[in-house]
Structure formats: C-alpha cells, structure tokens
C-alpha positions in Angstrom: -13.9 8.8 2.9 -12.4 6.4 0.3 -9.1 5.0 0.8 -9.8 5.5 4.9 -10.4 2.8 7.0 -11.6 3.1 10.3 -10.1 1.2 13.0 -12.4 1.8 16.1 -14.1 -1.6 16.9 -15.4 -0.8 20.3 -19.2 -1.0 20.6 -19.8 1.9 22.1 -18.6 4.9 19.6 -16.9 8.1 21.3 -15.0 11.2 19.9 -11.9 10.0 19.7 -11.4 8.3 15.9 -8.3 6.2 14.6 -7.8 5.7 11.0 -5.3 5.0 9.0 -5.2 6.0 5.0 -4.3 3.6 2.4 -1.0 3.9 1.0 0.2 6.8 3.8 2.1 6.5 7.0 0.4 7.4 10.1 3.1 9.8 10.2 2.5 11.4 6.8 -1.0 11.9 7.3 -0.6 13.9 10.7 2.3 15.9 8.9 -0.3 17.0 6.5 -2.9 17.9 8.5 -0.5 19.7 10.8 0.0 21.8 8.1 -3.2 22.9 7.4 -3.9 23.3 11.5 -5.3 20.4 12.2 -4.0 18.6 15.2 -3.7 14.9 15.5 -1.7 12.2 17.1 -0.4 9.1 15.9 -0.6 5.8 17.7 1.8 2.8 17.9 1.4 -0.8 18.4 3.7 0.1 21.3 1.7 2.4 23.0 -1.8 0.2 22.7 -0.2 -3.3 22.7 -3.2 -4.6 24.8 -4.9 -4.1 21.4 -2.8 -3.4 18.6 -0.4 -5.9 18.2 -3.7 -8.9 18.5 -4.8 -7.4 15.8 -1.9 -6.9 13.8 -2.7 -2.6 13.1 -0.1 -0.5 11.7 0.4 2.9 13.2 -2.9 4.7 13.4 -3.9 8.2 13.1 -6.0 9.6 16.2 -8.0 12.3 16.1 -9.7 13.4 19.3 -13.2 16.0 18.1 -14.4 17.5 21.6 -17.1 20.1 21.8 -14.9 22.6 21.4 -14.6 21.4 17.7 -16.9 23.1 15.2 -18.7 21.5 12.3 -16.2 23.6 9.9 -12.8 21.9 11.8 -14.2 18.7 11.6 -15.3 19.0 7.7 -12.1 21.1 7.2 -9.9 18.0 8.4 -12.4 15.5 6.0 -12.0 17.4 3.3 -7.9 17.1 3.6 -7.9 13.2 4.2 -10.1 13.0 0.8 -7.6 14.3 -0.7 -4.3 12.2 0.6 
C-alpha cells in the first residue's frame, strides 16, 4: 500500500504485521480503523526497546491476522489504510 511502510525485519515472516503510515500517528491510524471494526494495537519504543529504540522507529501500528481472520477482514482493513 503506498505511503505504508512495513517495519517487520525478522527473516522468518509471521501474522503479526507492524507498520506505520506516512504522515499519521500510530495512534491516528488505530483510531481509524477502530472505527470501521478493525482492531489493532499500537506499539512503543517503550514496550520493544530491545528493538525499537536501535533502530530509531516511531510508534508502530500492529496488527495481529490469525486464522480466524477472513480474506474480507484482512482486505477490508487494506482498503482503509489506502485511504489514510
């Protein structure tokens, strides 16, 4: 998604995704995808410092897709970044 960067740099990729948006809080983003339903968490440098603060990250948007999350959810909450 333009204007989305993601910040995951392990080598071994899971379900659980943190972003951050250009030009948006951490917080802003989850506000707005709160209100469309979509639940997501936002990290701080404070709660990750083992990795965070090396690498100098703002606040970071998590979501966590399990297999409980259908293809419609997960397009539902792409389709809202795009639009940030």
């Amino acid at each position: 998604v333009r204007g989305v960067t993601v910040r995951d740099i392990g080598s071994v990729r899971g379900a659980i995704v943190t972003f951050t948006v250009d030009g948006r809080e951490a917080s802003d983003v989850k506000a707005v995808l709160h209100n469309q339903s979509i639940n997501v968490s936002v990290v701080t440098p404070n709660s990750a410092r083992f990795d965070m603060e090396d690498r100098h990250v703002p606040d970071l948007v998590r979501a966590s897709v399990h297999y409980f999350n259908t293809e419609d959810e997960i397009d539902k909450a792409l389709d809202v970044i795009a639009g940030l």
